[in-house]
N, C-alpha and C positions, 0 to 999 in steps of 0.2 A: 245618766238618763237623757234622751234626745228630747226634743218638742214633742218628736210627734207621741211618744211612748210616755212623758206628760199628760197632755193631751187626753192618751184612752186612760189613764189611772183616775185625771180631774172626772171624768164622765163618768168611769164605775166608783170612783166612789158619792158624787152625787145622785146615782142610781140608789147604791145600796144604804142609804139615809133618807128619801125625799120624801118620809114620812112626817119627817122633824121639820119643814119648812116647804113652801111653793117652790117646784120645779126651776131654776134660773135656764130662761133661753137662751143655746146657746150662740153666740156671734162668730162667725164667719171671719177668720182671718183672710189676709192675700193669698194663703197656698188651697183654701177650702175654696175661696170664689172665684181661681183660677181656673181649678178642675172642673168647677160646677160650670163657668162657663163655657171652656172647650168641649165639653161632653154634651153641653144644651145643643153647642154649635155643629157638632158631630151629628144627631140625632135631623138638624133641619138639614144637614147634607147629604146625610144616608136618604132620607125621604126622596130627593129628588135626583137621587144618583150620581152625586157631587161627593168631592171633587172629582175632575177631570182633569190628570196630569200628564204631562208628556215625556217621553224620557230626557237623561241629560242630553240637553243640544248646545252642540259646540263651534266654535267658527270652523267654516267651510266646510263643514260637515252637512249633505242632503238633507234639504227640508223633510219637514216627519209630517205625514197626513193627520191632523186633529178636526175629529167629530166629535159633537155633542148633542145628545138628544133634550131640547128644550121646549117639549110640549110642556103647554100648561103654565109655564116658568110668568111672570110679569118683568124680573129682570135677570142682565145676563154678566157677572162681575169677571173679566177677564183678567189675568194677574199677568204678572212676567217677574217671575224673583230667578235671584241673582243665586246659582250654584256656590258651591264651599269657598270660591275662589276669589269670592268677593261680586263686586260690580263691577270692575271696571271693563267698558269697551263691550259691555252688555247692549250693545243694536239690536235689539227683538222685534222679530216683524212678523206680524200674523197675516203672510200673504195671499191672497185672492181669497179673502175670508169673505162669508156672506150668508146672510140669511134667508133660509128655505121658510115657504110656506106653504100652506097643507095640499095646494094644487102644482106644486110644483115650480110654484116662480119662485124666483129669489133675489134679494137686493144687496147689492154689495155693501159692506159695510162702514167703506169712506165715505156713504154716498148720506149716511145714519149720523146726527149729532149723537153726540156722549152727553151723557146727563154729568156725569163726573168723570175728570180724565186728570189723572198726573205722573208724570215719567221721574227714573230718577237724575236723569239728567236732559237741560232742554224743554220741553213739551211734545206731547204725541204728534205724529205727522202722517199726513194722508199722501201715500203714492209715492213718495220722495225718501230718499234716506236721510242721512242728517246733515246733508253737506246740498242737499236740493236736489242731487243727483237721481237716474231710476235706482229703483232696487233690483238686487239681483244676490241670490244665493247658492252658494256652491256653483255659480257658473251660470245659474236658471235666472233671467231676467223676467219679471214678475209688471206688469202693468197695474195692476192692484193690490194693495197691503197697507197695513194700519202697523206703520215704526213706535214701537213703546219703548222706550230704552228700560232696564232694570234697574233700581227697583219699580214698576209701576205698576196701575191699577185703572182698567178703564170700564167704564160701568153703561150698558146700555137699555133702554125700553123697550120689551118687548109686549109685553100686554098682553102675553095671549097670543098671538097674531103668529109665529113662526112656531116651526115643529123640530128644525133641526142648524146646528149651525157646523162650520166647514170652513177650513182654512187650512194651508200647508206652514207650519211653523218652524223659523231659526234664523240666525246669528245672519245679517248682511253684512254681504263678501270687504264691502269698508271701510268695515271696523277692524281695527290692529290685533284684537283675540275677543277674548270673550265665550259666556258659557250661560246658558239657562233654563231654565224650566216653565215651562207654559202651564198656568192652569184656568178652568173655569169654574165658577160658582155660582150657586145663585142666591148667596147674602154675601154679604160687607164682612171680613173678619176685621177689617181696620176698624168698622165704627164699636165691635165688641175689645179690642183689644184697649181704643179710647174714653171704655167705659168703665178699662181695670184700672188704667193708667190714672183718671181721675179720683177715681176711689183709692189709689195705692201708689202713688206718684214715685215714690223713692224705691220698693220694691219690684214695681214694673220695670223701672229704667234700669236696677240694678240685672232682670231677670234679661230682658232688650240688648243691653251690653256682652251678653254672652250669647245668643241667637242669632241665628242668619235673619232674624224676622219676625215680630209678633205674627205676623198674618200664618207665614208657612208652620208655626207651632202651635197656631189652633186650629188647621184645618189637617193636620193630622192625626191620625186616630191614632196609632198608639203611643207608648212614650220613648220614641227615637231621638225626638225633638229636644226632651229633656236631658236625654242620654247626654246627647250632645255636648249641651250647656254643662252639665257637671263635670267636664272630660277638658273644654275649654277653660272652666274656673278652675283646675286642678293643675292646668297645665302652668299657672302664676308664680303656684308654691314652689319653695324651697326644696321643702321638704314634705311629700305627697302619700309617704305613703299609705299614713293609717287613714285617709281620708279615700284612696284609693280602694281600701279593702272593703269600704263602709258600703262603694260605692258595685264593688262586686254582689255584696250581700242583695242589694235593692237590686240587679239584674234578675235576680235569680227568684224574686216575685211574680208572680204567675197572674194576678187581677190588674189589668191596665190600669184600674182608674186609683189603686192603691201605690203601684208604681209608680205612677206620675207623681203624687202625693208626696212620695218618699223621695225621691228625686229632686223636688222641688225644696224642700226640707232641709236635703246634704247641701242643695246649690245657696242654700243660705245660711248654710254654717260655714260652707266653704267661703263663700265672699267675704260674711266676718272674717275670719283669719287673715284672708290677702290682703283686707284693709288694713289689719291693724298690721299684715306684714310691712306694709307700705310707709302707715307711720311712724312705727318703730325702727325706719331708716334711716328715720331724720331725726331720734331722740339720741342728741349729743348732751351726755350729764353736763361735761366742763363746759362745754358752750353756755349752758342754763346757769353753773356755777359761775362764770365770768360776766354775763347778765346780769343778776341776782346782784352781784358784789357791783357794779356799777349804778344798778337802779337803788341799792339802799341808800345810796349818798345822796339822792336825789328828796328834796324837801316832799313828804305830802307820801313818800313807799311807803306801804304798811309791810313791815318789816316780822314784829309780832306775826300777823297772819301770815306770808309766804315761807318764811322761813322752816319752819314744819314742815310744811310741804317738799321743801326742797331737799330737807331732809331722809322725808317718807319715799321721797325718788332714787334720793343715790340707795338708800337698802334695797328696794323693789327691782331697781337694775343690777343688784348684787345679785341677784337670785336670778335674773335670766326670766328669758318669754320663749324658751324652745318650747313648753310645754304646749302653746296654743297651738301647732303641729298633733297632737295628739289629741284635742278637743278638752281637753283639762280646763273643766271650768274655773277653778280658781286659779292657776295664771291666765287663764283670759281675763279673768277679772282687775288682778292686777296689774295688768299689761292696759287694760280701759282707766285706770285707777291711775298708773305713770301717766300718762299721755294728758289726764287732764290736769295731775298736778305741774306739768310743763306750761299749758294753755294756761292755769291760771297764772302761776310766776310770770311769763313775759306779758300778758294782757294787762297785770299791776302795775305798769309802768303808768305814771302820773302824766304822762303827754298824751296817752289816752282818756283822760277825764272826759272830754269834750262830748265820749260816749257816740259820735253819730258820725256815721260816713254817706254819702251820696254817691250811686253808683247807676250806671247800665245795665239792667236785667234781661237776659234773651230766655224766651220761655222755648226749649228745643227737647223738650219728650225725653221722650227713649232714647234719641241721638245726644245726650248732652256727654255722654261720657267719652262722645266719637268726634264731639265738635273742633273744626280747622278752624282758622281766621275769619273766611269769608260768612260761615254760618255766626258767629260777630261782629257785621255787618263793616269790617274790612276788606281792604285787599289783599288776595292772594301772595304777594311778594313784598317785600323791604324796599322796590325801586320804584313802584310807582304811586300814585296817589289815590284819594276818594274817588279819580274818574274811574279804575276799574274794577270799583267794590261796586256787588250787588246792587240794586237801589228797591228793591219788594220784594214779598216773600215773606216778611216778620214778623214773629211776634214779640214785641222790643216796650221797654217803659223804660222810665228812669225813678227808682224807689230811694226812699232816705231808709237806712239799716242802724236801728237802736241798738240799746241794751248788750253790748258786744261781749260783755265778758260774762253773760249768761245766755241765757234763752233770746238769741238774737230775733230781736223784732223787725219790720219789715212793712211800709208805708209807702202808697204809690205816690206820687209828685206827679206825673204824668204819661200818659199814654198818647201815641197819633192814632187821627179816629181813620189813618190808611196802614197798609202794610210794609210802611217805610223804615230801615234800620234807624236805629240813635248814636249817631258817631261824637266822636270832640266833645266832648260834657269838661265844662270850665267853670268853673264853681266863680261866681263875682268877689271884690275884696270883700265886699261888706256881708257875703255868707248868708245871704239871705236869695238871691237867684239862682240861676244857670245858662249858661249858654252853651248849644251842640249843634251839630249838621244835622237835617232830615230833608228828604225831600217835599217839594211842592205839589199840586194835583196835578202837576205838568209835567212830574217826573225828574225837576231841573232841582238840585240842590242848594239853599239856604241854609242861613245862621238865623237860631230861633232862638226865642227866651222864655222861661218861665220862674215864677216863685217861686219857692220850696213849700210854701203852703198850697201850692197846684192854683193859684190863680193866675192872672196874669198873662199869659201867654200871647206872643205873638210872632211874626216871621221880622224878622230884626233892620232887613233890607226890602225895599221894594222893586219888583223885580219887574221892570219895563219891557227891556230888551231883550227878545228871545233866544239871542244866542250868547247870552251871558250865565253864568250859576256862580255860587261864594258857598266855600265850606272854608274848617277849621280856624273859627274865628277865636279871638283870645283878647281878653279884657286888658287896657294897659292901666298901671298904678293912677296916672291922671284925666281918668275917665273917659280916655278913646278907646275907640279898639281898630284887633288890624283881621284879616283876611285875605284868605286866598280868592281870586278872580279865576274864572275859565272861561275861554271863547270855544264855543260849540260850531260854527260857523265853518269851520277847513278843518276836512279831516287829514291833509296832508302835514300836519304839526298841530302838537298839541303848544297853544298858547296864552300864556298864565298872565296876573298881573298879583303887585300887594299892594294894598291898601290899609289907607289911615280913617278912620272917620272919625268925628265928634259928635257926641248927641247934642242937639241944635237947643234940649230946653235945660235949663237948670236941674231939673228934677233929675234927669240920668233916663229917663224913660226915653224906649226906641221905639217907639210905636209910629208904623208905619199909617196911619190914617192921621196922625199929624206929623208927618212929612218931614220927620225927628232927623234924618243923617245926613250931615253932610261932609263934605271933602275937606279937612284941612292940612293934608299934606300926600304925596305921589309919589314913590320909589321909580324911578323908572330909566333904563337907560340915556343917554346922552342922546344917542343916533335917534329914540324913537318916534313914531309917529302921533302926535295928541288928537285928539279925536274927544270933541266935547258928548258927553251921554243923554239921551234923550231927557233921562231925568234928572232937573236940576240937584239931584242930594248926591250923587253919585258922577262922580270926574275919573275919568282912566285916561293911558296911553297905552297902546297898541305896540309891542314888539316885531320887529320886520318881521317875516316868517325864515324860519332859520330848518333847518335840517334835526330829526327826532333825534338821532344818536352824534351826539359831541364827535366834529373830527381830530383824528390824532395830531394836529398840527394846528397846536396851539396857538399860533401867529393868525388866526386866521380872523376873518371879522364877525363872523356868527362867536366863533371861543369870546373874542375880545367884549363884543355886549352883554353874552351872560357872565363870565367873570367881572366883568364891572359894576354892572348894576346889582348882583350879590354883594359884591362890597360896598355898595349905598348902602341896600338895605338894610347890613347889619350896622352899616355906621349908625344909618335912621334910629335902628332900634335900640 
């Protein structure tokens, strides 16, 4: 029996008793408040002739004339999502767009602030493509247009005031491909879709992960959107078929808003399975057997308790998990049953007692299943450093994570009260602080501290000199610590320094309004130049400026300084 055929059984039969007892109201799971929302959403977009979509537009492919009639409207939500093929090299440009009003004038619409404006890439740009250059599509150079890259969403005031809006829309001639869909609206599907995601956090992102878009799946009326999703979750499996039939049966449903329903249903039995396909790829018995026999020697295993388990494991993988292909609830069961008798054997390991770990949390939506590097708050690549990670944009803390071998708890330490990533988190010896990178209100990167009980806090260095910043700082055993330096100052080479400092009071506290750090030692080449710092707590020397990429001719005297002075520094340390 499914959820949903659950579901109508629990209802008829508390129907056919509710004489025996007060009606119970019923609650609204993620797949009821889903529907209920797209369909409200539906209903205020039907009203005002919404959406307006454009067909697929492709690079270099002639702009497409989009009109919109926006009498009446107060706002005007313009989208640009990205076709099947993803986002990339999505330059969408709504060009010589502009707003009529009832006598006939009209006002361009770079000429109009955005009440809310965000691209998926960059920021929205007025007249210019993304390189500053004009705009020009398929050949047509355009003096006026509003560049949105995809995914984005730009939101305008109209108040009444305009009757009709006008723009030729697509792909500028600049971009290396790219594909998209223009549409208009006149509500926010983003702020309903952050209203499911709040209420259903684990279910949204699961539902977001398989979607081209929360936005494009609730401003579609029927259920395509879903189709989709359950076609894409299907396509994980192994083995698809009987999930495949399940999901012909639901095409073949005739009421939109019961198909949607059902869709949404399969798309979350189908994810079970591909999850637990996923963990059962990594459930090695003999590895947990070779575990097990090493953690029992260890003083403090409970041996009595695990061992059962490990037992209960090797039969349950005698028997096989094919059957969760077929939706066979009781090997689902015991395939959730293996997996945590695994989690709990290796989590009884007695070097875990300490129970608590301290970590970096990025709060990323519906994106967390899609997240790169740089959406936590690093750099793109292995070669270079903090200078070319992000520096805003986040939603970042640093939480202390309990109770690990159960119901994992979850305590914030702290937050910045800006949109700055949390990088380098360095737990102190004494296990009572931390030290990370975040940025300053100035954009320039520091080494910060705080308690673990979230008091405390401050910026670690004081930062005088404006073309200086320090990340990835790290405590040493005898109460210094070292850090990276960067000169902002020439952008013709990037130039670093390391540093040694000492907290100047006994206490170990680096508090910058008592003028806590100072210099007691300098890695620095032979050749370079010393240069005393504005602020007495802080001493550097400057590296000549040397060329970005190493040349192949070792002998040379740019090689010969950074090869030497790395071997200070690792003598230093």
């Amino acid at each position: 029996m499914n959820k949903l055929q659950l579901v109508i059984s629990v209802l008829l039969s508390t129907s056919a008793v509710s004489w025996a007892g007060p009606q119970q109201k019923k609650v609204d799971n993620w797949i009821d408040a889903s529907v209920k929302a797209k369909t409200e959403l539906q209903e205020k977009l039907k009203k005002a002739g919404m959406p307006v979509i454009s067909q697929w537009m492709k690079h270099k492919q002639k702009a497409q004339s989009f009109v919109v009639d926006v009498k009446g409207l107060d706002k005007l939500v313009l989208v640009t999502a990205g076709g099947p093929d993803g986002t990339n090299y999505d330059q969408a440009v709504w060009a010589n767009a502009r707003l009529i009003k009832k006598d006939g004038t009209s006002v361009w619409l770079d000429e109009i602030p955005y009440e809310y404006g965000v691209a998926g890439w960059d920021k929205p740009k007025m007249n210019v493509n993304v390189y500053d250059n004009k705009i020009v599509i398929a050949g047509k150079e355009y003096a006026h247009g509003v560049l949105c890259h995809a995914d984005g969403t730009l939101v305008y005031p109209l108040n009444g005031e305009y009757v009709r809006f006008e723009a030729e829309v697509g792909i500028d001639d600049a971009s290396q491909g790219g594909s998209v869909y223009f549409q208009a609206l006149n509500v926010m599907p983003e702020n309903v879709g952050k209203e499911l995601s709040n209420r259903y956090p684990k279910e949204i992102a699961m539902l977001g992960s398989v979607l081209d878009g929360l936005d494009s799946w609730l401003i579609t009326a029927d259920a395509s959107e879903e189709k989709q999703a359950v076609e894409k979750a299907l396509s994980y499996l192994k083995d698809k078929t009987y999930f495949a039939n399940e999901a012909k049966r639901v095409a073949d449903e005739t009421d939109v808003n019961t198909q949607m329903h059902k869709y949404l249903s399969l798309l979350e039995q189908i994810q079970q399975v591909v999850a637990l396909q996923n963990e059962l790829e990594w459930l090695n018995v003999e590895s947990v057997k070779l575990a097990f026999a090493d953690m029992k020697r260890q003083k403090g295993y409970d041996v009595a308790t695990y061992e059962p388990l490990l037992n209960e494991l090797i039969e349950l993988t005698k028997k096989g998990f094919d059957g969760i292909y077929k939706g066979d609830e009781q090997v689902i069961a015991d395939a959730k049953k293996a997996l945590a008798d695994k989690r709990a054997i290796l989590l009884g390991n007695v070097l875990l007692d300490g129970d608590k770990i301290v970590a970096t949390r990025f709060k990323l939506g519906m994106n967390a299943r899609l997240a790169m590097a740089p959406d936590l708050g690093t750099q793109a690549n292995n070669w270079s450093n903090q200078e070319s990670a992000r520096r805003e944009g986040f939603d970042s803390e640093i939480v202390e994570l309990t109770n690990l071998r159960g119901d994992v708890q979850m305590r914030r330490v702290y937050k910045p009260d800006h949109s700055s990533s949390i990088a380098d988190l360095k737990l102190h010896w004494d296990g009572d602080r931390v030290m990370f990178t975040q940025t300053m209100p100035d954009k320039r990167w520091n080494i910060h501290e705080v308690k673990l009980d979230g008091t405390g806090y401050h910026p670690m260095i004081e930062m005088k000199e404006p073309d200086l910043e320090f990340y990835d700082g790290t405590y040493l055993p005898d109460g210094r610590i070292t850090t990276w330096l960067m000169s902002t100052a020439s952008s013709r080479c990037c130039r670093s320094w390391w540093m040694q400092a000492t907290p100047s009071s006994s206490s170990n506290t680096t508090s910058t309004s008592s003028n806590a750090l100072t210099t007691s030692s300098i890695s620095a080449p032979r050749a370079a130049v010393p240069a005393a710092s504005s602020s007495p707590r802080v001493r550097r020397s400057r590296w000549p400026r040397c060329r970005a990429a190493l040349p192949a001719n070792t002998s040379s005297p740019c090689w010969k300084r950074t090869r030497n002075s790395a071997q200070r520094a690792n003598k230093a340390v």
